[in-house]
Structure formats: structure tokens, C-alpha cells
DODOSE-73587 format. One record per residue: residue in three letters; x, y, z of N, C-alpha, C in turn. Coordinates in steps of 0.001 Angstrom, whole numbers, plus 500000, padded with zeros to 6 digits. Layout:
ALAXYZXYZXYZ;...
***
This chain:
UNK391091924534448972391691925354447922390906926652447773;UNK391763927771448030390915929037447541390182929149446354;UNK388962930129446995388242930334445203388922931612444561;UNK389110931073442999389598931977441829388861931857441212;UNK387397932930440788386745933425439969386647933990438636;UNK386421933278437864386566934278436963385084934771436269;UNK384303935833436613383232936219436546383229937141434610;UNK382721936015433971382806937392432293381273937802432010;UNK381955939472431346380489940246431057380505939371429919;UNK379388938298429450379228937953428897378571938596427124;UNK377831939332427367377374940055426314378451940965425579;UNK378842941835426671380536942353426036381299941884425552;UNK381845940578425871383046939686425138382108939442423994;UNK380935939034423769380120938585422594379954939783421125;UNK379606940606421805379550942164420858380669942624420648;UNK381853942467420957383270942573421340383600941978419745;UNK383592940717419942384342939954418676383228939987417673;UNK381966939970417956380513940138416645381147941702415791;UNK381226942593416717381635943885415987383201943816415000;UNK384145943286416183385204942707415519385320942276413764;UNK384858941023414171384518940559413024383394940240412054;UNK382730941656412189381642941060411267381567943038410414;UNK381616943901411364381235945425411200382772945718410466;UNK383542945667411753384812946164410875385503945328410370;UNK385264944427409968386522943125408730385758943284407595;UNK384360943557407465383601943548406254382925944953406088;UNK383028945758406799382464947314407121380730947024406623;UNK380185945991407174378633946400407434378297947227408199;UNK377017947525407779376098948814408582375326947729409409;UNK374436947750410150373532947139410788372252946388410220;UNK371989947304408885371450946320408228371725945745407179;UNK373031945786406619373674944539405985373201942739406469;UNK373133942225405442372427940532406025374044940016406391;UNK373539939360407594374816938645408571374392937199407737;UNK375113936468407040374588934841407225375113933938408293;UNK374268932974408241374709931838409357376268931664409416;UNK376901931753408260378005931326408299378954931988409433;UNK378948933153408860379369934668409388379252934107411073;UNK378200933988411151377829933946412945378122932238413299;UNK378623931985412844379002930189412977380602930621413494;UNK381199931499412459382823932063412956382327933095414422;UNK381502933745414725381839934108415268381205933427416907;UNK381009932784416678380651931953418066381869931069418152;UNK382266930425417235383674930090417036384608930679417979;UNK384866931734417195385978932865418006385204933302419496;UNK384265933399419872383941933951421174384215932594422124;UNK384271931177421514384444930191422700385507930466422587;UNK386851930391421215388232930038421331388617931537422847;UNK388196932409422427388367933420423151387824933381425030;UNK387116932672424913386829932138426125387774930927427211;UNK388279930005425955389223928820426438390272929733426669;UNK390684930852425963391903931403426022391880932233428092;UNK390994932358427853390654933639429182391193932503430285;UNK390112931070429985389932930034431083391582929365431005;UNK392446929776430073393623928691430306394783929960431136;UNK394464931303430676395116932718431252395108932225432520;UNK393608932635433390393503932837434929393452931782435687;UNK393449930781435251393410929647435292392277929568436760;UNK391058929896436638389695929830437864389720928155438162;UNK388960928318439415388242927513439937387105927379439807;UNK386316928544439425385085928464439335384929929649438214;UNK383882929170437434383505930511436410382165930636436030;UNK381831932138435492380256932361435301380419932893433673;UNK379630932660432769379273933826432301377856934647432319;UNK378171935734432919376361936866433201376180937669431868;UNK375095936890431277374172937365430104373465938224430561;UNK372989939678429518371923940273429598370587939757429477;UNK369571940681430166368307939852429797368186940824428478;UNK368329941245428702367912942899427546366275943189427926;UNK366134943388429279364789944009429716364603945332430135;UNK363559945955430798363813946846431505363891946882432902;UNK365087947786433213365272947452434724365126948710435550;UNK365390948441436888365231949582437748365696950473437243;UNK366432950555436333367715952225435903366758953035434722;UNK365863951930434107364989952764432939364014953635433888;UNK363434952689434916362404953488435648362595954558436274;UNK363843954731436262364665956041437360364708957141436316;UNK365123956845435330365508957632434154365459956687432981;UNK364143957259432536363622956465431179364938956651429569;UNK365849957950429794366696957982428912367823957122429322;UNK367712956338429684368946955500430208369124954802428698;UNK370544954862428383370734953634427311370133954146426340;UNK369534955292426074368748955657425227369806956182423691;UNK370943956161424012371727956472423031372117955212422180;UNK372028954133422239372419952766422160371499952235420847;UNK372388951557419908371758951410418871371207949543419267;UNK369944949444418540369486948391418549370391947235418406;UNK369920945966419243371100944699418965370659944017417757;UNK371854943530417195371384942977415827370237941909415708;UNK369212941768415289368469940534415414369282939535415317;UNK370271938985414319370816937872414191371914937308415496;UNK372382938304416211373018937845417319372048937843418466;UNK370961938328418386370243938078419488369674936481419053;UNK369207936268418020368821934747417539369871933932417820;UNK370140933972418291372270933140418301372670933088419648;UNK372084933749420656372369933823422169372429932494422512;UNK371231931437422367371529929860422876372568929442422350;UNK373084929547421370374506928757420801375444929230421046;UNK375424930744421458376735931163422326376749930313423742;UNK375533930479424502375440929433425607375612928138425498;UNK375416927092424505375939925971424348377343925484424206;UNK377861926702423454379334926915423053380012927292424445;UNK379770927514425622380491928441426739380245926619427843;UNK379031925995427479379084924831428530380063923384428214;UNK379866923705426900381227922952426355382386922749426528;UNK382990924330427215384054924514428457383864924180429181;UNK382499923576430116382484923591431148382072925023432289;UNK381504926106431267381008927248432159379571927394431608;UNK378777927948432927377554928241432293377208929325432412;UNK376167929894431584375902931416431661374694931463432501;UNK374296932560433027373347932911433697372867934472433474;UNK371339934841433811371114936001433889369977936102435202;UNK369265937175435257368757937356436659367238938578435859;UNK366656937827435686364856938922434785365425940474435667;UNK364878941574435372365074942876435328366047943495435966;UNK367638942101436317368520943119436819369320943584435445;UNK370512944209435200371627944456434348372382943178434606;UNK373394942520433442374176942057433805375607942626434607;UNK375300944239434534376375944657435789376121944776437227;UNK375028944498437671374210944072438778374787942703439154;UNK374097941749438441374240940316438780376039940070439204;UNK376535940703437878378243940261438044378759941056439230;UNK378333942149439452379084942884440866378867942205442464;UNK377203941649442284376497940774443104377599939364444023;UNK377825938998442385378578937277442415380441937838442838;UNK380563938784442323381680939563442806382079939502443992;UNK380722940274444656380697940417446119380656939660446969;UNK379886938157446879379700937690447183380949936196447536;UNK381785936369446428383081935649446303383823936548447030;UNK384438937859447189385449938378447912384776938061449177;UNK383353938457449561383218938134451312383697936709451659;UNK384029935915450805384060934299450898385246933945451032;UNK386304935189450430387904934885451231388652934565449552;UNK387567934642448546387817934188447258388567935554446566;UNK389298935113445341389395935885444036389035935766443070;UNK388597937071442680387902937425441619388552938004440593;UNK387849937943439213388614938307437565387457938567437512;UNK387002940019437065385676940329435983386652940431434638;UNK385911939696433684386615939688432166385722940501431380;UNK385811942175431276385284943044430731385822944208430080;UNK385403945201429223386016945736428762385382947283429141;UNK383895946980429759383294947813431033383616948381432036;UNK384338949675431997384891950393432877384067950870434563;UNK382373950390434276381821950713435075382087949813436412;UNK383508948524435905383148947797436979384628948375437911;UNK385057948897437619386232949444438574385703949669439924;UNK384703950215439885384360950257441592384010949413442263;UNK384241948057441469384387946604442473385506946486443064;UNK386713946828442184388378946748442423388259947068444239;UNK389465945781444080389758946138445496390657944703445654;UNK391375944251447273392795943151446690392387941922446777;UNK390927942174446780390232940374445955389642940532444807;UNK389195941663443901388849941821442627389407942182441536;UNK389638942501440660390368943353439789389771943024438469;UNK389540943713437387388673943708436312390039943501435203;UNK389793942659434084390755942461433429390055942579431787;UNK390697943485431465390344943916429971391206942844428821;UNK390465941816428371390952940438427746391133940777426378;UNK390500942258426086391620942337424523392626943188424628;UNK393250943782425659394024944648425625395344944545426382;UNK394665942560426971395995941836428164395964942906429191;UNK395119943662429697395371944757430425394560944567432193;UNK395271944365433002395075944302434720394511945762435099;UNK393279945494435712392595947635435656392440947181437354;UNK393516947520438079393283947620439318393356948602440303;UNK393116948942441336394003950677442004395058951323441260;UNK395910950584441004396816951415440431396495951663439219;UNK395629951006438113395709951417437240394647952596437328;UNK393941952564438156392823953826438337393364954981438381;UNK394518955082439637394812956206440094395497956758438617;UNK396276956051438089397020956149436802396581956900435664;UNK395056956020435269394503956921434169393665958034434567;UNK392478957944435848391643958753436068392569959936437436;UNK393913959815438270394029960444438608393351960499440319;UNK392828959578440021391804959643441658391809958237442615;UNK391231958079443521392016956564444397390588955879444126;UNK390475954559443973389543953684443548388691954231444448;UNK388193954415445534386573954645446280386368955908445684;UNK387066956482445275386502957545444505385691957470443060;UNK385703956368442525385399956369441300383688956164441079;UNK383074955875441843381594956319441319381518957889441640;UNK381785958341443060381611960209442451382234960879441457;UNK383432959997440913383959960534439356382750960484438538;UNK382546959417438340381340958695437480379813959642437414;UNK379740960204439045378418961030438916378317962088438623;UNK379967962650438587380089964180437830380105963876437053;UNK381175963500435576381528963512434402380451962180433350;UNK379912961997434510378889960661433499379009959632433307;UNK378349958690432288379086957468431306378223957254430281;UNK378694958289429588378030958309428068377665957210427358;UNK378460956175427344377732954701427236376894954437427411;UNK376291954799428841374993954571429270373877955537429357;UNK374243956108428516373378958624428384373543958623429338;UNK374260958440430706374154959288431697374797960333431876;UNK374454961490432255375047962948432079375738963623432648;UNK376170962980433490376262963136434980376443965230435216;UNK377549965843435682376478967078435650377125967984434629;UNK376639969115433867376734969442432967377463970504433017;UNK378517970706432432380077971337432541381304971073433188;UNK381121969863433819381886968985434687382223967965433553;UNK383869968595433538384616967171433008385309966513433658;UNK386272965526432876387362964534433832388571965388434408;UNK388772966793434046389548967302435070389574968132435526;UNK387907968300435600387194969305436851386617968904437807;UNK386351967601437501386111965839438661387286966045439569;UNK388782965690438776389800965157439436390421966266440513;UNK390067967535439916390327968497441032389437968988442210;UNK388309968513442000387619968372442795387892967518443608;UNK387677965886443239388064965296444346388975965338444904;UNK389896966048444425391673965452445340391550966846446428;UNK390611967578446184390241968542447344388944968506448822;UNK388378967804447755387037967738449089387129966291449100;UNK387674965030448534387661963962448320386275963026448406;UNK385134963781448375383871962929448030382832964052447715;UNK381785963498446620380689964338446127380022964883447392;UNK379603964336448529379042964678449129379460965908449911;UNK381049966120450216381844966863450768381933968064449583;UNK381775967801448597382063968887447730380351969390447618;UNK379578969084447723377963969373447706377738970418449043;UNK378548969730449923378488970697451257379461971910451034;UNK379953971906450724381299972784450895380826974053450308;UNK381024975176450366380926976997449771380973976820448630;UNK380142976800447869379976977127446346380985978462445917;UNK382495978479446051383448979465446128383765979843444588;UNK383323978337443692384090978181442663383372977929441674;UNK383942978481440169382931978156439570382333976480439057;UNK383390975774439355382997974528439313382083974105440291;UNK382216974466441434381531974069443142380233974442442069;UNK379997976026442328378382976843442122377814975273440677;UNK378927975201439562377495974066438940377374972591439264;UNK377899972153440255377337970784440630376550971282441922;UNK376734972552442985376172973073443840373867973007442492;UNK373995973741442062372975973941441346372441973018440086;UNK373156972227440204372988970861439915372726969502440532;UNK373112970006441711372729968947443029372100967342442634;UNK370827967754441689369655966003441769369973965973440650;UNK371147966265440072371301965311438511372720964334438965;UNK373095965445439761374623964657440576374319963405441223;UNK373350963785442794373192962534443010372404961801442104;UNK371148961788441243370922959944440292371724959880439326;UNK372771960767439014374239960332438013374656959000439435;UNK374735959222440314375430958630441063374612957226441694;UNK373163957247441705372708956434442026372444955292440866;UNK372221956196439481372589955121438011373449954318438090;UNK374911955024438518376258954147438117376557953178439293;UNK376053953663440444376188952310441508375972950934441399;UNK376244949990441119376174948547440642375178948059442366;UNK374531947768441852373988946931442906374628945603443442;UNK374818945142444590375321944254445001374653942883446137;UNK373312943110445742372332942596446530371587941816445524;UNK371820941352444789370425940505443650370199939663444209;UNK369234939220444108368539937298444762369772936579443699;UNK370460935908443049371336935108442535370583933550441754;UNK370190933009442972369268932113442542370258930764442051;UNK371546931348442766372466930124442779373659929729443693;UNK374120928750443859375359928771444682376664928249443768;UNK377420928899444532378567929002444145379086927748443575;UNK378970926691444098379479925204443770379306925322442652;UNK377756925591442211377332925006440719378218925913439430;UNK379217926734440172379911927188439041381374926999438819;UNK381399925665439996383365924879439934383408924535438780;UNK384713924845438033385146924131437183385331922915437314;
***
């Protein structure tokens, strides 16, 4: 029987429904007191929301990839990484094992990997299932993972019922999926402070690429224009915009696949 994956950013679906229901149903600030209760519903709702995903795609095998919340290769590259990002709540970080108890109860277990990202590890297990002849579901709401897409992956945004595959790329961003990390290294991902280069937006990207069709081709090419001349003179913010947003696909794993059959 083929493998059907269903790989979830685990921390995202978690902060997903914590924000949901705790920031905007009650409009706390961050340091408003969360009680147990509060976080009793919402581990609640993050499994029901989980059975829901697992009865949707109906996998063969599933992960969920937790953050470590360490520092990883991307701080050391650029110490402002993430630097825009407000602190995680203490009380949901105290609560991480019972989200994990709550996810094996389905029958899935979570995992993380010391100083990678959990968009590392999940692109990793990604990769590692499409070379295997398998399909894959990333269940995220993380746009950074589109540049896994391809016709064994496809990233599925689980509050919005929404399939983000080639077509939906070309659709919203205008550009063909291998294009989407040199989108990413011009125009950024502010999510993550990355800056990518500065006066370059999403549709000074898109005309770019649909002309030179890769950063590197547009880096070479006659600085004719005034868009060319500022990623031309911008050059080393372009490429580590581009080397930030690359998902690594090589982690040690430190597991096999079996141990994640349903």
C-alpha cells in the first residue's frame, strides 16, 4: 500500500487555535493570566482539530514536528532572524507535553530534531517520503513550505480547507513553483525579519522573474533597470534572503518511517 503522509507544523496548528481562542475570543494581551482551564479547552480543540485533519486525508502514516525553540543555524547567519517575533506565552510553552500526550492518543507522535527549525525537520521527512514513491500533506498555514510542492507534496492550509499546490502558486504569487524561493529572496518573509532586498516588492519579483526566470539570471543580466541596478547592488542581502528561506532537506531524522504508521 502506498505511503500517504500527513506531515503537521505542529507548533502552528497549536498557536493557531491558542491565539484563536484565547487572544481573540477574550481579547487578552500577552500578559493577561491564561488559567488551566482556558488551556485544558485548548488542547481540547487542537486534538479535536487534529482527529479532524487525520479523518480528512485519511494518512498512513503521520508526524507531528515540534519546535525546539533553540537557536539554529539561521540565528548564526543572521542574528536578526525572528527577531520581530513576540515571546511564546509561558503557559503554552508549560503545556507542550500535554499537547504531545493529547496527539499520541490518536495514535501520532510528535517529534523535534535539537538546533534544527521545525521547517527543516518537516521538509526533511517530506523529502524523504516523496523519494519513497509516497504522498505527502504538510498541514500548515506556513507559506514557507510551498517550495516543497510538487505531484507528491502539496501543503494544505487546515483552517481555510484550502489545497496550496502549483496551481495555487502560480494563481496567487503569479510565478511557477521552482520559482518561489527566488520570490522569497527578493520580497522577503517578514514573519521571519527577513528582508529580502530593499525596494523589491511582490510585483517587482513577479516581473522579474517571468523575464530572466531565476535570481541568479537576473544578478547576471545588465543592470538596465531600475529594479535590476537594486538587487544588482544589493547582491549579499539577495543571496542570504535566499539562503535563510531554503528549508533544508538533509537533517539526521533519527527515525524511520515505520515508527510513524498509523
Amino acid at each position: 500500500m502506498p505511503i500517504r503522509f500527513l506531515v503537521i507544523d505542529g507548533f502552528n496548528l497549536i498557536r493557531r487555535i491558542y491565539e484563536a481562542r484565547i487572544h481573540k475570543e477574550k481579547h487578552l494581551g500577552e500578559s493577561s493570566n491564561v488559567s488551566g482551564e482556558d488551556m485544558k479547552q485548548v488542547i481540547e480543540a487542537t486534538k479535536s482539530s487534529l482527529a479532524r485533519a487525520l479523518k480528512a486525508h485519511q494518512p498512513t502514516h503521520a508526524a507531528v514536528v515540534m519546535e525546539q525553540h533553540d537557536k539554529t543555524w539561521r540565528h548564526l547567519l543572521y542574528p536578526e532572524y525572528k527577531a520581530n517575533r513576540s515571546e511564546t506565552p509561558s503557559m503554552l510553552m508549560n503545556k507542550l507535553p500535554e499537547f504531545g500526550a493529547a496527539f499520541v492518543a490518536l495514535g501520532v507522535q510528535s517529534f523535534g530534531v535539537e538546533s534544527y527549525e521545525a521547517d527543516d525537520v518537516v521538509a526533511t521527512l517530506a523529502t524523504v517520503v516523496a523519494n519513497n514513491n509516497g504522498e505527502v500533506v504538510i498541514l500548515s498555514t506556513d507559506k514557507i513550505y510551498l517550495q516543497l510542492v510538487n505531484d507528491r507534496v502539496i501543503v494544505y492550509d487546515h483552517f481555510a480547507n484550502k489545497r496550496c499546490d502549483g496551481a495555487y502558486i502560480k494563481e496567487k504569487y503569479g510565478i511557477a513553483q521552482e520559482q518561489y524561493i527566488d520570490y522569497l529572496a527578493l520580497v522577503g518573509a517578514n514573519s521571519n525579519n527577513i528582508k529580502g532586498v530593499q525596494g523589491i516588492g511582490p510585483k517587482s519579483a513577479t516581473t522579474m522573474l517571468a523575464e530572466h526566470a531565476s535570481l541568479d539570471r537576473i544578478l547576471a543580466a545588465q543592470p538596465a533597470s531600475t529594479m535590476l541596478k537594486k538587487v544588482s547592488t544589493r547582491k549579499s542581502d539577495a543571496l542570504r534572503s535566499r539562503q535563510l528561506v531554503t528549508l533544508k532537506t538533509d537533517v539526521e531524522l533519527g527515525q524511520n518511517l515505520k515508527s510513524f504508521r498509523l
